[in-house]
Phi, psi and omega in degrees: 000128178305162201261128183258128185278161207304100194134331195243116165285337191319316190299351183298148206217100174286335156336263182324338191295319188287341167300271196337295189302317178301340171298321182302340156311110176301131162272102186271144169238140166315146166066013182249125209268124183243164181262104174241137186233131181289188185174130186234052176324125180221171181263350175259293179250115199252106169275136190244151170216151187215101185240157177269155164232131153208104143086227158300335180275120149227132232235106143307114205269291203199153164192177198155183165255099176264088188319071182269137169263357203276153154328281201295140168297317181257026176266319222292320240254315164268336139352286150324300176304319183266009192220338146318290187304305188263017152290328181278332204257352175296273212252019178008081155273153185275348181196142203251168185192095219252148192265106173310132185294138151292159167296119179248147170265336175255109195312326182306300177309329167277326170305307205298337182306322188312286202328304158315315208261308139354308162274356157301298157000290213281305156340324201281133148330141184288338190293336244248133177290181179203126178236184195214159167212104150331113194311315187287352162292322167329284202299339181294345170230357161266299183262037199045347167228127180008294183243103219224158161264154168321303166336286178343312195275333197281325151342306193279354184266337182291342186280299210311334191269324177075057188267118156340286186257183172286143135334136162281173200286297184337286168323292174353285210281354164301303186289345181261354153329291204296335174284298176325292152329321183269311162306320183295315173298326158277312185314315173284006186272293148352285207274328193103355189258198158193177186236122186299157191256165160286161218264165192214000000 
């Protein structure tokens, strides 16, 4: 999208917004195996989950926690950005899958949540798609329901993953970003269609 200066919506150019988006469609094939890592973003703990998908199939790669201790907020914040970063460069997945922020009654907690998931953010290749999921769409396709508790979620991804142990919730529910995605994505596969990442 052409670059608007600063101050003037007048400079928006929706023409362009709408090329830039339609570039931005993932073009999906029946049967093509991809790598995706989920993401639960927090300003202390941020859970990853990272599974291959084809088609029906799905393979667990990695999941974990990224424990930040630090005091400072913007120690907290780069942290996350490094440790993002060398996660991409690890296990270089094609396509990301991100929890939508929600609405907090408390504001100080929803900025530093922005913030976080803003230095997840900023970590992704610029090339590398990024989608978003509503924490209840989540639970809606791991466990069929909306309103499913974390236990709940964390069972079905250990069934679904066929995992030994159990996920700590954080991972958990990262990996289970990460499915939810790999069902949206075989359904639009399906379909003939495809879809766009969120704006970055």
């Amino acid at each position: 999208m052409r670059k608007a200066r600063a101050g003037s919506w007048r400079a928006y150019d929706p023409d362009a917004a709408r090329a830039t988006a339609a570039a931005d469609v993932v073009r999906l094939r029946i049967g093509e195996r991809v790598r995706v890592l989920g993401l639960d973003p927090g300003s202390r703990r941020t859970g990853y989950g990272i599974v291959d998908a084809c088609g029906p199939d799905l393979l667990h790669v990695a999941h974990g926690c990224i424990d930040v201790k630090a005091a400072e907020f913007a120690t907290r914040l780069r942290c996350i950005h490094a440790a993002l970063s060398q996660l991409f460069a690890t296990y270089q997945p094609v396509e990301m899958a991100i929890e939508r922020v929600f609405v907090s009654r408390n504001v100080d907690s929803a900025l530093k949540l922005g913030q976080a998931r803003g230095a997840a953010l900023a970590a992704v290749p610029e090339s590398l798609p990024v989608h978003q999921y509503a924490p209840r769409a989540v639970k809606l396709a791991i466990v069929g329901a909306g309103s499913a508790d974390k236990a709940q979620v964390q069972h079905m991804v250990m069934s679904l993953l066929q995992l030994r142990a159990q996920p700590g919730a954080d991972a958990a529910d990262a990996l289970a970003i990460a499915i939810c995605h790999a069902s949206h994505r075989r359904l639009a596969a399906l379909s003939g269609t495809g879809f766009a990442g969120v704006a970055r």
